[in-house]
Phi, psi and omega in degrees: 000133187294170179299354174215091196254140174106313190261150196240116207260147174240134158231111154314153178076332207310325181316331178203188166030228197285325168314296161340286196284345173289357187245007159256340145300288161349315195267293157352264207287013167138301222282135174286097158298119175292117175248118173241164193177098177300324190112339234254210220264199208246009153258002171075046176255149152091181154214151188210109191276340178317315191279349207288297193295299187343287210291336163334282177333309183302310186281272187304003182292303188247055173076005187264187174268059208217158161239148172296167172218142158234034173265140121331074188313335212253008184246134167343288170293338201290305169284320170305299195286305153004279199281227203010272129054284188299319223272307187306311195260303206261326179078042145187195155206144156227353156238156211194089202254058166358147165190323213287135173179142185233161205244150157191084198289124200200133152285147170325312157322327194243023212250143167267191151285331158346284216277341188277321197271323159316317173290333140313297176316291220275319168259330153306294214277345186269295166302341159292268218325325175280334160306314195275324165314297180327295157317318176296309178292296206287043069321315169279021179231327174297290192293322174330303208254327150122016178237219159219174168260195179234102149233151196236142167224114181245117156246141176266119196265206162204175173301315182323307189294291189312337200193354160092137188201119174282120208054033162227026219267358190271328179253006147327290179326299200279340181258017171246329158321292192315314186289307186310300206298287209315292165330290200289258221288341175316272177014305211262332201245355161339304200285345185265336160130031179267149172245130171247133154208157199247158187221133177242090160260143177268101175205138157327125164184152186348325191271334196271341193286316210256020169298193151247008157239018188307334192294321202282336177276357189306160177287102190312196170268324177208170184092200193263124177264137192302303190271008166327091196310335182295348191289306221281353177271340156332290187288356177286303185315297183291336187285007160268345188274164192286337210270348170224055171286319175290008205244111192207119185094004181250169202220149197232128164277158172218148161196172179306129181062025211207120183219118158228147162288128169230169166274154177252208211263139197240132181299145214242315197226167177181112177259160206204149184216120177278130187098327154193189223269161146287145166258181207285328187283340179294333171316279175254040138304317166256024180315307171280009137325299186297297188297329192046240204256324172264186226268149170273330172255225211265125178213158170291157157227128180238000000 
């Protein structure tokens, strides 16, 4: 039986790049697929409803299930009428694939209020409002029944959010909110039988084009492609499965042939004056105490 036989998935983003392959993977494994997906540009101008009906067009092309969303996820009602959406036509939801985000890359000096806030709005507010509707039927299918219930919610942070990113820092900001929501909702919706977990995939896609390292994601000419967007949906399928119900509040980097577990952030050191406050001058007496062997600036940690 495929791995999610039955079940019925929302993907946000669904139109083109990792959202895409995460709502063709979803339908390969079973799942009846929500493909939502306004068009717009990858600066989040315009609209084009053509990529959402592709994929639509795609999944059932090869025997699955799936409909359009032209809602505006990051507007309140936008996310309601979604998740409504699953329960009027399939009658549940049990997955909920955050994705939808859009880019406007500027150093902080040069960054507007546009631009700081459009990037925020569309990946905060677009993943909370659809979790919390989302959450809101499965808490009310939960105490109904006096048990719990199957819900999976994988949302997409990026390293960037993880480790800090120079001349992005509004969508830095906005994918390290995102790993914080997921951990805070596992928290909160664990007892009802909900899962939250987060995914940072390293993949060719629309956003990877305006890097100043886009070259390192190109399709080679032969051999296995590493960044291939189709990898990071892998790991989308099993945290939608029943086989990773025990799996709730972690966060994953993924690219081709490569899945690491991570941690957030944790004490490395740590000093103490038994007895009273430190002060600013014990500070910096004791400074190379605290740091010891690490690092003072800014560094990747894998």
């Amino acid at each position: 039986m495929p791995l999610l036989e039955g079940k019925v998935a929302i993907v946000t983003g669904a139109g083109r790049g990792l959202g895409r392959e995460d709502a063709l993977a979803l339908a390969a494994n079973g799942a009846r697929v929500i493909v939502n997906d306004i068009g717009t540009s990858v600066h989040g101008e315009g609209s084009d409803q053509s990529p959402a009906a592709t994929v639509v067009k795609e999944i059932k092309g090869a025997g699955g299930e799936a409909m359009t969303s032209y809602e505006d996820i990051a507007s309140w009602d936008g996310a309601r009428r979604t998740i409504e959406l699953a329960y009027d036509t399939f009658g549940k939801l049990d997955i909920l694939v955050n994705n939808a985000g859009v880019l406007r890359d500027r150093m902080s000096f040069n960054m507007s209020e546009e631009e700081f806030d459009l990037v925020l709005h569309v990946h905060c507010k677009g993943h909370f409002a659809m979790t919390r509707h989302a959450c809101v039927r499965w808490r009310e299918a939960a105490k109904q029944s006096g048990g719990t219930v199957y819900g999976r919610i994988i949302n997409t942070s990026s390293e960037a959010g993880l480790m800090g990113s120079a001349g992005n820092s509004n969508y830095a900001m906005a994918k390290a909110a995102i790993a914080a929501l997921t951990i805070s909702i596992a928290r909160e919706m664990g007892k009802y039988g909900v899962t939250a977990n987060f995914i940072a995939p390293r993949a060719r896609t629309r956003m990877t084009e305006t890097m100043p390292n886009s070259d390192m994601f190109a399709k080679p000419e032969s051999g296995f492609d590493t960044f291939a967007p189709a990898w990071p949906a892998q790991l989308v399928a099993f945290l939608a499965s029943e086989q990773a119900g025990d799996i709730n509040g972690q966060g994953f980097i993924i690219w081709g042939g490569e899945v690491a577990l991570l941690k957030g952030w944790h004490t490395v050191s740590q000093i103490n004056k038994p007895g009273a406050a430190l002060t600013a001058e014990d500070l910096v007496a004791r400074k190379d105490e605290l740091f010891g062997k690490h690092s003072r600036q800014p560094e990747f940690a894998m």
